[in-house]
N, C-alpha and C positions, 0 to 999 in steps of 0.2 A: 563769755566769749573769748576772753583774753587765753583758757587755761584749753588746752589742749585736749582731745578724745583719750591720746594714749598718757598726760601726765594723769588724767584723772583715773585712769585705769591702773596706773602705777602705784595707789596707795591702797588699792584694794587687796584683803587678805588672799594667801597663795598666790601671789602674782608676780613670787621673786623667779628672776632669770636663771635659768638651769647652763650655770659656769661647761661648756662645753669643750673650750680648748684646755680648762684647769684639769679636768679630768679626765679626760683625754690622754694628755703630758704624763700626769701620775701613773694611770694604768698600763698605756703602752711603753711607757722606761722600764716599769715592772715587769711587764711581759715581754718584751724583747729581751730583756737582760737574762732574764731566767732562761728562754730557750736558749739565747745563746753561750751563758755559760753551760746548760745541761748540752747541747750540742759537742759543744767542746771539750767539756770532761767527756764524754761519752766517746767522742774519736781520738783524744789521745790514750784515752782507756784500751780503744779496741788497736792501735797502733802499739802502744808499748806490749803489750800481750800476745799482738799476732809476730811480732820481730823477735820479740824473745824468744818465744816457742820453735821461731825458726832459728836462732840461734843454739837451740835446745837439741832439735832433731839433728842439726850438720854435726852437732858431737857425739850425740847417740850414733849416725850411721857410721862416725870415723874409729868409734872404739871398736864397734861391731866387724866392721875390717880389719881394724889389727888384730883382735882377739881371733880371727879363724884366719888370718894369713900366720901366725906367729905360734897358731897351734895350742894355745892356753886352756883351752875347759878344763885341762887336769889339774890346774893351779887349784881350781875351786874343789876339784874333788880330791886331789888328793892323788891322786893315780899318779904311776909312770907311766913319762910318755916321750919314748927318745927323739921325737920326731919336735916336740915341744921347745917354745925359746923363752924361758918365761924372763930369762934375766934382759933380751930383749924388749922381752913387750914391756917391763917394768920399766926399763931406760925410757922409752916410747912414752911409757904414762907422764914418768918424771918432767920430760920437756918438752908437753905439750904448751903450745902459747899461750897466753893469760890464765892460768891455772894457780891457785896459789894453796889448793887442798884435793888430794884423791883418798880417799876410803875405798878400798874393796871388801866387801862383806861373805863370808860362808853362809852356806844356807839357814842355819841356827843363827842369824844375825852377830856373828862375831867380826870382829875387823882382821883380815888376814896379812891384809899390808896399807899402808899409809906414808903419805910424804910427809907426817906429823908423825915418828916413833913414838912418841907416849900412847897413842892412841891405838898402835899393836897388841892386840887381843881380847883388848876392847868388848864390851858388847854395844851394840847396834842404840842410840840415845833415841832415836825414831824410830821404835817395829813400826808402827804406821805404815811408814812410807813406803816398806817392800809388798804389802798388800795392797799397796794401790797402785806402786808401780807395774806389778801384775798384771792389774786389772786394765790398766789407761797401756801399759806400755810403757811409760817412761813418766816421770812425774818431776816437774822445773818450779822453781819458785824465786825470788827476786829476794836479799836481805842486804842487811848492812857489816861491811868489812872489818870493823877495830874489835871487835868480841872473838872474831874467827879465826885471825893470824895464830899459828904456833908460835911461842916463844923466839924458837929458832926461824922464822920465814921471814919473807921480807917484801914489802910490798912490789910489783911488776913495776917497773919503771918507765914513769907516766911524766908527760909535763904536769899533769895535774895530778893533786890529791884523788885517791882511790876510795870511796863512800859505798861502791854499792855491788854486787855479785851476784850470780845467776847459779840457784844449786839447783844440778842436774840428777837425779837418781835412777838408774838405768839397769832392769831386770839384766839377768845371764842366763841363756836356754843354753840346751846341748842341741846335738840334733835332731831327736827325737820330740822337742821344745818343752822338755825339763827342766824346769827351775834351777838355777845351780846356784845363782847368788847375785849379787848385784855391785853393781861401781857408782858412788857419788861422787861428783866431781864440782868443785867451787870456782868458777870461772871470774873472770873478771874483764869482758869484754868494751874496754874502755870506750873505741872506736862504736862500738852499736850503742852503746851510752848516750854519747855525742850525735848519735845520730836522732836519737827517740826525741831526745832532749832539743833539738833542732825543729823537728819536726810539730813534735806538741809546741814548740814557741810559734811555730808557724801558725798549728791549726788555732790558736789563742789568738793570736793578728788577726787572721780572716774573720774568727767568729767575732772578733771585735768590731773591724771594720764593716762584714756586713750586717751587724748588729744595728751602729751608726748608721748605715746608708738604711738600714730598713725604716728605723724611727723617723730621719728626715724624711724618707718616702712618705709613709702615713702621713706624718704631721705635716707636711705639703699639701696632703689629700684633705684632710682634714680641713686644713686652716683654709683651703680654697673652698670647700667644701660650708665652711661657718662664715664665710664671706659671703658666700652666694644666698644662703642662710637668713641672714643678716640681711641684705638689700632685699630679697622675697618679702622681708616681715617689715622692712618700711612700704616697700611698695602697697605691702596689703592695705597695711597703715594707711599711707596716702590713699589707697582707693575708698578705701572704708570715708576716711574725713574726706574727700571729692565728693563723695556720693551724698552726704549732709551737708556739704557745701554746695551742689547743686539744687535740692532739694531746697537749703535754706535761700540761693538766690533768685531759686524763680518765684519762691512766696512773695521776697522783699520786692524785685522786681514789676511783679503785678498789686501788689499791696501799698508799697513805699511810693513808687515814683510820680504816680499823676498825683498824689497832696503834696507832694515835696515840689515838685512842677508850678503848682496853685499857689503852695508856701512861697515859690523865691519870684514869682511873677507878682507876689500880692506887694512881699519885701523891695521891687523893684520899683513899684508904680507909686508906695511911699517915701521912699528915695527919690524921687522925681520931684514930690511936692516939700513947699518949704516947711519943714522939719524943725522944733526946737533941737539942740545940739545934745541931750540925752536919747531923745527920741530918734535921731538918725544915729547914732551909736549903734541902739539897740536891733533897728531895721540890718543895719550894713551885719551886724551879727548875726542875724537870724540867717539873712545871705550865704556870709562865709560857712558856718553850719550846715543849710541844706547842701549847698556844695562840697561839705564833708562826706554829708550820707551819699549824697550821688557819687560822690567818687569808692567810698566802701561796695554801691551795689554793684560801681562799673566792676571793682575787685572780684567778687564773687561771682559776678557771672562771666568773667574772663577766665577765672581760673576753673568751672565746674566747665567749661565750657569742650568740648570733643577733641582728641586733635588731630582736626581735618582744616587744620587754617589752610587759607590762598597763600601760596609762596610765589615772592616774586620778587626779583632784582631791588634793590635800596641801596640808596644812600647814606651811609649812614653819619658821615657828616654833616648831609642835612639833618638829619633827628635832632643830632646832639645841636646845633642850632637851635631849633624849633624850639625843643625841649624847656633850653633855658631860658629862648625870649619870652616862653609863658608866665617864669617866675621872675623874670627882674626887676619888678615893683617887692616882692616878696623878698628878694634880696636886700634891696636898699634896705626898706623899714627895718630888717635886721641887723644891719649894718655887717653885711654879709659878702666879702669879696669875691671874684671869680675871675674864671681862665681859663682860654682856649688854648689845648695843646695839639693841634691834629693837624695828619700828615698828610699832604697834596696826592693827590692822583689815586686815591684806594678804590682796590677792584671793587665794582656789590657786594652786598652780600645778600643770604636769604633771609627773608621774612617781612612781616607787614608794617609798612609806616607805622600807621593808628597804632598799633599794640606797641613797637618799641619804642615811640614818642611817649605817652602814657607810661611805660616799665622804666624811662630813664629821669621820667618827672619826678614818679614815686623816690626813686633814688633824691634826687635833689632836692626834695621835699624834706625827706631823714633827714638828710644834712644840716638843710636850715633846719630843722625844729631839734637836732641834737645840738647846736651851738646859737640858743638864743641869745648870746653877748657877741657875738660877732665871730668871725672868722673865714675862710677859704675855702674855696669850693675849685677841684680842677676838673675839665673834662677831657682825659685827653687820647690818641688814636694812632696807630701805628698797622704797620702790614708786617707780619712776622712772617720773614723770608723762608724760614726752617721748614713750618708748618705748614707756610702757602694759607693762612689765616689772619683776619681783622681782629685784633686785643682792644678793646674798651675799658678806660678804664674811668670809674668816678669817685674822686679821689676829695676826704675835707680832712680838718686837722683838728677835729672834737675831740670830745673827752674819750672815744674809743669805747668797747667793747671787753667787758670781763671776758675772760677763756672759754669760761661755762656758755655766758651768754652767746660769743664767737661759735662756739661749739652749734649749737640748737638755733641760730638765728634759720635757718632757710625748713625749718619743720612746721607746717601748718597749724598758724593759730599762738605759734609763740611769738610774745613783744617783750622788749624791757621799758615798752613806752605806757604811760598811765590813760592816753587816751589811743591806742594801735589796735589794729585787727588782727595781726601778727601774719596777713597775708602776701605784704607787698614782693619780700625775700623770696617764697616759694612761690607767690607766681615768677618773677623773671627766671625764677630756673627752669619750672616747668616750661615756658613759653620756651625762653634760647635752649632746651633740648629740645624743645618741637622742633624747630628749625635745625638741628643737628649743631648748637652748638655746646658752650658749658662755660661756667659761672664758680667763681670762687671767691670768698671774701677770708679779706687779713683784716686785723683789728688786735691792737691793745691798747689797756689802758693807759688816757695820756698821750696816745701818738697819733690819734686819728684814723679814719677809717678808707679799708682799699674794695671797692668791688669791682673785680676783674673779669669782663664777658670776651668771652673766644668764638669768634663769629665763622660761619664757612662763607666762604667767597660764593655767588650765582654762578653755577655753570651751563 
């Protein structure tokens, strides 16, 4: 009786609890993070390639204008052409902005001119690239600057160090759209650098930030989600142990009570008669005993019991009276102090005398029987202005409550007592949420024990 439906279910093989928020956490960190670093390489992927490109093509169309306003196809062929300005357009090539290498190629891949002389007459270190530039158009690629400088060049002047460079390789048609040779050009577009490089810091924040906000979403969802989770699977709990607690009160019920009835009338009527002083020991015992069981079967049929109680206005100043003038013979013999702390004029509240007379005895029952050497017992009452609610509280100063046991005290069927039904905790809570209110207990060891009921006012 003492062990629980679900601790006994607890030791049975495969019946360990499937960790939901642990794995959970592990997998969606894994998966958010992954999209959103693939997200973000992916967009500064396609940012740094679609900017360049465009920085690719505004050079491509600007040479393609100098070359047919300044008359140059003959450069590449060779021809005279007096109409031609080649030493123009070469000034042109020479100071264009961020540029720090031009190659102009003949169609035999030879280099015809360069702002690097060593590399005049050259042949071409990439055939590749005029076949592809052919094919595409124009063909751009991103490298790095300290391998490329000529001897003689000198980096553009930059507040910053110069790392990176944009090689442009750009076919030459005539007009007929004959191949005639090509121009590469090594830029160094500091400013659009700065701009990518801006940009992907950005798209790296967002995917970070919404990375974050995603995970906390989930895991919000989730964890409210394993809450709800969680009270469904006590509930079921509790219904499941109601439903054998029912069943088991109306056996005891109809079974137990009229011999127990016989029992404490037979123990009553020898009490009457004069008794040797073993022998009324024994009677008054059997007494206090049936009185046990009657009060276990009132538990269980209290607690299987529907909940369609009668609600109606109380006092509950009076209760807490009532309650204790039942036990203060049961105090003395224990040498057991008490205290009334309660506060004049409190509104009703809901629910039924009988049961909370009864649910606040049980409490002071605990009390006295957790501190058989003596000690304090308070009862005391107040109107919580905030809430517009009655606080009860019953308060002793025993040996308290292990964590563990604090934890599990209000679960059906658990005691830490040698002789408990482990029901008196989960009834007052189930009772005071019938009535819409709620029940909380502190406890540690050493400091004595607090059960706190939060009552709704009658309206």
């Amino acid at each position: 009786m003492n062990d629980s439906l679900p601790a006994r279910n607890a030791g049975q093989p495969g019946s360990q609890r499937f960790n939901l928020m642990r794995w959970f956490s592990l997998t969606a960190l894994v998966s958010v993070a992954t999209v959103s670093v693939l997200a973000a390489w992916g967009l500064s992927s396609f940012l740094s390639g679609r900017m360049i490109l465009r920085e690719a093509e505004m050079t491509e169309g600007f040479l393609r204008n100098i070359i047919k306003t300044e008359q140059t196809v003959s450069f590449f062929t060779g021809a005279s052409n007096p109409n031609s300005n080649v030493g123009d357009f070469l000034i042109h090539m020479s100071n264009l902005p961020d540029v720090i290498r031009i190659n102009i190629y003949s169609l035999d891949r030879q280099v015809l001119w360069s702002t690097d002389a060593q590399l005049i007459g050259r042949r071409d270190p990439h055939p590749k690239k005029l076949g592809e530039s052919v094919r595409a158009a124009m063909v751009f690629s991103p490298g790095l600057v300290p391998d490329l400088l000529p001897s003689n060049a000198e980096e553009p002047a930059n507040e910053k160090p110069v790392t990176k460079y944009v090689d442009c390789y750009i076919p030459i048609f005539d007009d007929e759209h004959r191949l005639l040779g090509a121009i590469e050009i090594y830029k160094v577009p500091q400013q659009l650098f700065d701009t990518i490089d801006t940009g992907v810091r950005l798209i790296w924040l967002i995917a970070l930030a919404a990375g974050v906000f995603l995970y906390a979403a989930l895991f919000w969802i989730v964890r409210r989600a394993h809450h709800i989770i969680e009270q469904q699977r006590d509930q079921l709990i509790e219904s499941e142990s109601l439903a054998v607690v029912g069943e088991m009160g109306t056996a005891v019920a109809h079974g137990l009570r009229n011999p127990l009835a016989s029992i404490r009338s037979s123990a009553e009527l020898a009490l009457e008669s004069p008794l040797p002083p073993l022998a009324r020991e024994c009677a008054t015992d059997i007494a206090a005993q049936v009185d046990r069981l009657e009060s276990w079967t009132r538990q269980l049929l209290t607690y299987a019991r529907p909940a369609n109680a009668h609600i109606e206005p109380v006092d509950i100043n009076a209760v807490l009276n009532e309650a204790l003038l039942g036990f203060r013979r049961d105090l003395e013999r224990h040498g057991t102090a008490y205290r009334l702390e309660l506060a004049g004029e409190l509104p009703p509240i809901r629910g039924e005398p009988a049961i909370l007379q009864q649910l606040v005895g049980s409490l002071i029952a605990n009390s006295i029987e957790a501190m058989p050497r003596g000690g304090e017992i308070v009862l005391h009452s107040h109107f919580d202005t905030t809430a517009e609610q009655v606080v009860v509280e019953v308060r002793d100063n025993g040996p308290g409550l292990s964590p563990d046991a604090a934890k599990q005290a209000f679960r059906p069927f658990f005691t830490s007592k040698p002789k408990g039904l482990g029901l008196g905790l989960p009834l007052l809570r189930r009772v005071i949420e019938r009535f819409g209110g709620s029940v909380a207990l502190s406890s540690k060891p050493g400091a004595g024990t607090t059960v706190r009921m939060t009552l709704r006012t009658f309206t």
